[in-house]
Each structure stands twice: as C-alpha cells, then as structure tokens.
C-alpha positions as a Markdown table, in Angstrom:
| # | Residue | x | y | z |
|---|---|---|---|---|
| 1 | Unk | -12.7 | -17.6 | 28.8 |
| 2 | Unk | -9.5 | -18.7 | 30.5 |
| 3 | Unk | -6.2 | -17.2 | 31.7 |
| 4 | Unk | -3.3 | -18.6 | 30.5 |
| 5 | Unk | 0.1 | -18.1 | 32.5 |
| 6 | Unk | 2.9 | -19.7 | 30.1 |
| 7 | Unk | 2.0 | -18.2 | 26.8 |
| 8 | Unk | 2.7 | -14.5 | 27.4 |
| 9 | Unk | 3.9 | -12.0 | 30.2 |
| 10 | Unk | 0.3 | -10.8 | 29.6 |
| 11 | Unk | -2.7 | -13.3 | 28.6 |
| 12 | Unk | -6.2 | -13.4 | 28.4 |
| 13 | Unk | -7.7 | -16.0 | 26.3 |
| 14 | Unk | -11.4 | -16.2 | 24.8 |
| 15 | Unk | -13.1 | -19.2 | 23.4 |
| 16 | Unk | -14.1 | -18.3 | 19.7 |
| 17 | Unk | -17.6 | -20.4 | 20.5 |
| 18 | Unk | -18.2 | -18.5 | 23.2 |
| 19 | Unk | -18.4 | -15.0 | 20.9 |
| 20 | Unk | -22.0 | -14.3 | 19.5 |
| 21 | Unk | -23.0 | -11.7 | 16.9 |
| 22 | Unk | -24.3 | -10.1 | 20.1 |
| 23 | Unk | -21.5 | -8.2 | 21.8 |
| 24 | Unk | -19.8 | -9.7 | 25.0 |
| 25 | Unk | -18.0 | -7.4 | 27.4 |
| 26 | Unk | -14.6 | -8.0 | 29.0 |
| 27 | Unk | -12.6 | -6.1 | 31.0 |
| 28 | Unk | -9.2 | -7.8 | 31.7 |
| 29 | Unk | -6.1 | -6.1 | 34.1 |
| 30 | Unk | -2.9 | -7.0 | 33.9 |
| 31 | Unk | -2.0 | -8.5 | 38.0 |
| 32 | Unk | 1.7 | -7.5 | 39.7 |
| 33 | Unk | 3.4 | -10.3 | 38.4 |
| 34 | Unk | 2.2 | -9.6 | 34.7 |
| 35 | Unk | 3.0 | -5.5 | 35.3 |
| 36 | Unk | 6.4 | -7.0 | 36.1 |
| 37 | Unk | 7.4 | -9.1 | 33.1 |
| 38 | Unk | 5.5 | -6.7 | 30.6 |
| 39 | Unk | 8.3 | -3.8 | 32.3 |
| 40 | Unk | 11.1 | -6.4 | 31.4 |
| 41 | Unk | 10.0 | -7.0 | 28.0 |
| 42 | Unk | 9.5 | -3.3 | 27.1 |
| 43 | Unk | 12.4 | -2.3 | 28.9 |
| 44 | Unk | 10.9 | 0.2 | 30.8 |
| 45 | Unk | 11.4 | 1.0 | 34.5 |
| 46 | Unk | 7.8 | 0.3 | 35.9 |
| 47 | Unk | 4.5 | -0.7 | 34.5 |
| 48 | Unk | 1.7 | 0.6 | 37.4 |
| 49 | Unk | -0.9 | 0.0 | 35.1 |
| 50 | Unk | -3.0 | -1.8 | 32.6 |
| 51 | Unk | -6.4 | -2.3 | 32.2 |
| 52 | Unk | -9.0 | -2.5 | 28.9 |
| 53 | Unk | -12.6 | -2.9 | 28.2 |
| 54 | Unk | -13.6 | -4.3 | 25.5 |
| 55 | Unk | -16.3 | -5.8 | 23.1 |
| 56 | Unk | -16.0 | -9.0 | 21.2 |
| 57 | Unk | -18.6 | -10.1 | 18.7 |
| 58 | Unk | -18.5 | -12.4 | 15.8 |
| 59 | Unk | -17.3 | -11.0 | 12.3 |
| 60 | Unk | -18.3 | -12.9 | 9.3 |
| 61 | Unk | -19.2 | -16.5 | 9.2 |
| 62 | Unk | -15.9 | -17.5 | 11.6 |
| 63 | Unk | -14.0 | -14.3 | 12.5 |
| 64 | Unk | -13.8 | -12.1 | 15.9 |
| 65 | Unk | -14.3 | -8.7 | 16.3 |
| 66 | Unk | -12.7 | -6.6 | 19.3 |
| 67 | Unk | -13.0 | -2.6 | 19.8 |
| 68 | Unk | -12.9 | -0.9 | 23.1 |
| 69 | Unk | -10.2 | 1.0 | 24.9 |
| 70 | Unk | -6.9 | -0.2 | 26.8 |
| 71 | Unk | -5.9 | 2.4 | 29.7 |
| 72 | Unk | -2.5 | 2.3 | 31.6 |
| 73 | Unk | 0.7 | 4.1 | 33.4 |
| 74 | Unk | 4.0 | 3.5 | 32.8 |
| 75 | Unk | 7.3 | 5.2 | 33.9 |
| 76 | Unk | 10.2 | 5.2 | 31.9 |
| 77 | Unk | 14.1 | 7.0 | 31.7 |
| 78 | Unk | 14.1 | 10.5 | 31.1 |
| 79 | Unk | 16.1 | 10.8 | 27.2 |
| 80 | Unk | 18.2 | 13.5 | 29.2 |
| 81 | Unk | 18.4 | 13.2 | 32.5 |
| 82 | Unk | 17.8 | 9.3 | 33.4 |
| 83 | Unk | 15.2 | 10.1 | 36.4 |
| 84 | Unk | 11.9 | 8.6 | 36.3 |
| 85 | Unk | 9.4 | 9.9 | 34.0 |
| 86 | Unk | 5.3 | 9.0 | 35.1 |
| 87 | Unk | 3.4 | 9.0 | 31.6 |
| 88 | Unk | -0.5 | 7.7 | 31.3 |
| 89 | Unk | -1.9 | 6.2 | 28.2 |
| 90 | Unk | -4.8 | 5.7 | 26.5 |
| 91 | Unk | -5.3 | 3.8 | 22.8 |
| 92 | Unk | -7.9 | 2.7 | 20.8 |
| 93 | Unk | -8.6 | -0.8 | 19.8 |
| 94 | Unk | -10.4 | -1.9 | 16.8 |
| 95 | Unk | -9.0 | -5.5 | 15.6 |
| 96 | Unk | -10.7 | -9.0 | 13.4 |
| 97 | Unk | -9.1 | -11.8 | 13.9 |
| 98 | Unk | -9.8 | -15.0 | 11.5 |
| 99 | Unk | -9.1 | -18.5 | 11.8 |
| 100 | Unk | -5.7 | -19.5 | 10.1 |
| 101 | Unk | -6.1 | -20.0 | 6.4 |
| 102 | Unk | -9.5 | -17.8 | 5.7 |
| 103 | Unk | -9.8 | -16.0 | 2.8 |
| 104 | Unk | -10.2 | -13.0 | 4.7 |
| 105 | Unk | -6.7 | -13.1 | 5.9 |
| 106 | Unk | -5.6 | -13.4 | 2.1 |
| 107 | Unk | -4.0 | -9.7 | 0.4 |
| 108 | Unk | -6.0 | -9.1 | -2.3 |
| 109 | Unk | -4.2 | -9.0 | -6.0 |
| 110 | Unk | -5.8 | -7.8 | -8.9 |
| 111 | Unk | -6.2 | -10.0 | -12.8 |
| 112 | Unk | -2.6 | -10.1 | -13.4 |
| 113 | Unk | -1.4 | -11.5 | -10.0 |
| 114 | Unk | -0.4 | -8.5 | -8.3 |
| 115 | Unk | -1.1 | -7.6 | -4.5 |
| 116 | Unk | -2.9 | -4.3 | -4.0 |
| 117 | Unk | -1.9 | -2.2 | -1.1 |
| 118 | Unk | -3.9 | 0.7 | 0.3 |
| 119 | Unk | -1.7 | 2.4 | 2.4 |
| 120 | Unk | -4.7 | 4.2 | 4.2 |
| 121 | Unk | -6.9 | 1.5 | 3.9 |
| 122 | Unk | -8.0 | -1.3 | 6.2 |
| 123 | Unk | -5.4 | -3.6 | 8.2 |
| 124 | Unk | -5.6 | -7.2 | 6.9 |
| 125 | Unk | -7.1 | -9.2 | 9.8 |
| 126 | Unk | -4.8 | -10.8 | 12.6 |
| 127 | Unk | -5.0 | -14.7 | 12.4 |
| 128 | Unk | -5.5 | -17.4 | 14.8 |
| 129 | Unk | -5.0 | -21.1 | 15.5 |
| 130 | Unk | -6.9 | -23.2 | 17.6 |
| 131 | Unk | -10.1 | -22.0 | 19.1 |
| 132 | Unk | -8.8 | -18.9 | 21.2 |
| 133 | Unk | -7.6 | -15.6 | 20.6 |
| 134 | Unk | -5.6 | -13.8 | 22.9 |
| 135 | Unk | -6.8 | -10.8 | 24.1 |
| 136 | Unk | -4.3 | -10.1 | 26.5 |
| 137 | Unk | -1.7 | -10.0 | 24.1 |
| 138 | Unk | -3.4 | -7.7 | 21.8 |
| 139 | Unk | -3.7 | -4.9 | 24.5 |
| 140 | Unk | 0.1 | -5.6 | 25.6 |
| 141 | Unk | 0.7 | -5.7 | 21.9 |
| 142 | Unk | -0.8 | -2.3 | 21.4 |
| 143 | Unk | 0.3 | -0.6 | 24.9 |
| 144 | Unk | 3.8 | -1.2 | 23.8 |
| 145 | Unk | 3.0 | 0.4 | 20.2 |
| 146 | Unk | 1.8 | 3.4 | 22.0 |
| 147 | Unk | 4.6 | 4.2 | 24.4 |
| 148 | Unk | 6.8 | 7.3 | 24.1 |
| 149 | Unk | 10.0 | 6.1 | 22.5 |
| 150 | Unk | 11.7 | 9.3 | 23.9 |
| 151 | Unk | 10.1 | 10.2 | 27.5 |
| 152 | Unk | 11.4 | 13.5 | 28.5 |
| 153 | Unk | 10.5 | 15.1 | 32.0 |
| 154 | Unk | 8.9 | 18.3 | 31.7 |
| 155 | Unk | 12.2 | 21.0 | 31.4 |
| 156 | Unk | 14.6 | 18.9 | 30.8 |
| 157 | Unk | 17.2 | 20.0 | 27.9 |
| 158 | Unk | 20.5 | 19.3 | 26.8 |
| 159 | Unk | 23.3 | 21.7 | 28.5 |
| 160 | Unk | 25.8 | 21.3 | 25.8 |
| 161 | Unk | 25.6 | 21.5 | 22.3 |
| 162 | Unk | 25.8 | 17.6 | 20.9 |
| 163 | Unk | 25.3 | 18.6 | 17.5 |
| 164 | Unk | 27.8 | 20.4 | 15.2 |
| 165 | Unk | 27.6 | 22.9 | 12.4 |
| 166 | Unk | 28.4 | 22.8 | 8.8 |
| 167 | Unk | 31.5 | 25.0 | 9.3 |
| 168 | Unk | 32.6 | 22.3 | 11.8 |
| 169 | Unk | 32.4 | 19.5 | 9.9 |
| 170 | Unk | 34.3 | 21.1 | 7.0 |
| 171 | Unk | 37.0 | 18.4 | 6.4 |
| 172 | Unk | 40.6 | 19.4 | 5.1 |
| 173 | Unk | 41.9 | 19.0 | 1.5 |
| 174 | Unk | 44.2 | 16.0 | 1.2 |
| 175 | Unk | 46.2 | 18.8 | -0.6 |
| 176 | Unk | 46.5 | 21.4 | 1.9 |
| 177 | Unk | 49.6 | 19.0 | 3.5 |
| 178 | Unk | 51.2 | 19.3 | -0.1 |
| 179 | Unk | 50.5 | 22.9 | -0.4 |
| 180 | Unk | 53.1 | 23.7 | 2.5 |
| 181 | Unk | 55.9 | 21.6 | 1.6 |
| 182 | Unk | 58.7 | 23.4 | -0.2 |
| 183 | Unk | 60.8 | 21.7 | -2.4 |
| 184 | Unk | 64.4 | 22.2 | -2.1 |
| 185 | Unk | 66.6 | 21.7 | -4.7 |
C-alpha cells in the first residue's frame, strides 16, 4: 500500500496482490495539505475533515471489493447569506473494481444486441489499470457526491420576494399599441 502525491489532491493506493478473499482493513485520512486542495477542487470554503475505514477483499477471480464508511466536515457559503456554514458527513461505501477489459465491467445486452439497463439495479463495476486502485480517490470521489449543493444556515431566508407571480408575468398584446391609435382622416 503506497501513497501517491501527484495523482490526486487525495490518494491512497492499494496493491491488487496484496488483497486476499480474507478482508484487510484500512483506514486512510486525508493530511492538511490534501484538506486544502480537496476545498479548491470542490469549491468549498474549508475541508476540516476526512477520514474512512474500510474493507478490501478480493471479488471474483481478479476484482476488488471495498465497503466501509468515509466520515468528514466541511464548511461551505450559506445559499443566502454567504457566512460560513459547518456541515458533517457521513456516506456509505460499497464499490468492485475490475481490471481494465474484464467481462465484468461489460453492460450486459440481451439476443438481439441490445444493452439492458436496470435502473435500480447494481452499478457496473469501476475499472482499473495497472496493479493499484485508488482508494483515496474513491472516498474523495464520493465525499464530493454527498455534499449539500445548497448549504443554508439554520434561519436563514430570503427578505424579498425573488420570484414573481403569474399575474406579473402577464405580457402585453402586440395589439394593445394599435388599439389606442385613432386614425384621423
């Protein structure tokens, strides 16, 4: 298991031969400098926190399995009033990853060629080159999924009305104009 500084703000690389069908545990925690660069790529103000445990074991013949939990604290703009928002967070993780070019990473299609899509069903597997996955990336990958797109600090509310009414947005008729001209003859 290795960290890797130049591939992503946040990384944390595994060996695939180091995984068994016996679960390994890892617990990986993103440092300053990665809290930093993972606040500039989500355009956030702050990132105070991230941390998961997890469990890898071997899926299949060649694939990776990794479930646990990622954990962290963020603070982002307020929708309303811009001031700093504190929010904690907390998401599940449940991912396979297979080498590049499996057949496990392949959509399935029934007899006349066509590709079957389950809408509630199973994710396809995540793929990967080489003989790492990055585990790091996956947890930034899901923190990011998981943040409030709207933060809003308890209270805050609009003091105007931005929105309009039907009534409002009643446009004129293009003949109204020639409804009020007089002809004089």
């Amino acid at each position: 298991m290795s960290k890797s500084p130049n591939d992503a703000p946040f990384s944390y690389k595994v060996k695939v031969g180091h995984v068994s069908h016996n679960p390994i545990e890892v617990h990986v925690e993103a440092d300053a400098r990665e809290l930093t660069a993972l606040a500039a790529l989500w355009g956030v103000l702050s990132v105070d926190a991230l941390s998961a445990d997890l469990k890898l074991r071997r899926w299949k013949k060649d694939g990776v399995k990794v479930f646990g939990e990622l954990r962290g604290r963020v603070t982002q703009s307020c929708v309303v009033t811009l001031e700093p928002v504190e929010s904690d967070f907390a998401e599940e993780i449940d991912q396979i990853f297979v080498p590049e070019g499996s057949a496990l990473a392949r959509m399935p299609a029934n007899d006349e060629g066509e590709l079957i899509v389950d809408p509630d069903g199973p994710d396809l597997p995540e793929t990967f080159s080489g003989d790492a996955i990055d585990i790091g990336a996956l947890v930034a990958e899901l923190a990011a999924m998981g943040l409030d797109p709207y933060p809003r600090k308890p209270g805050a509310a609009f003091s105007d009305r931005i929105e309009s009414t039907a009534a409002e947005d009643k446009k004129p008729s293009p003949f109204a104009v020639l409804k009020s001209m007089k002809l004089d003859k």
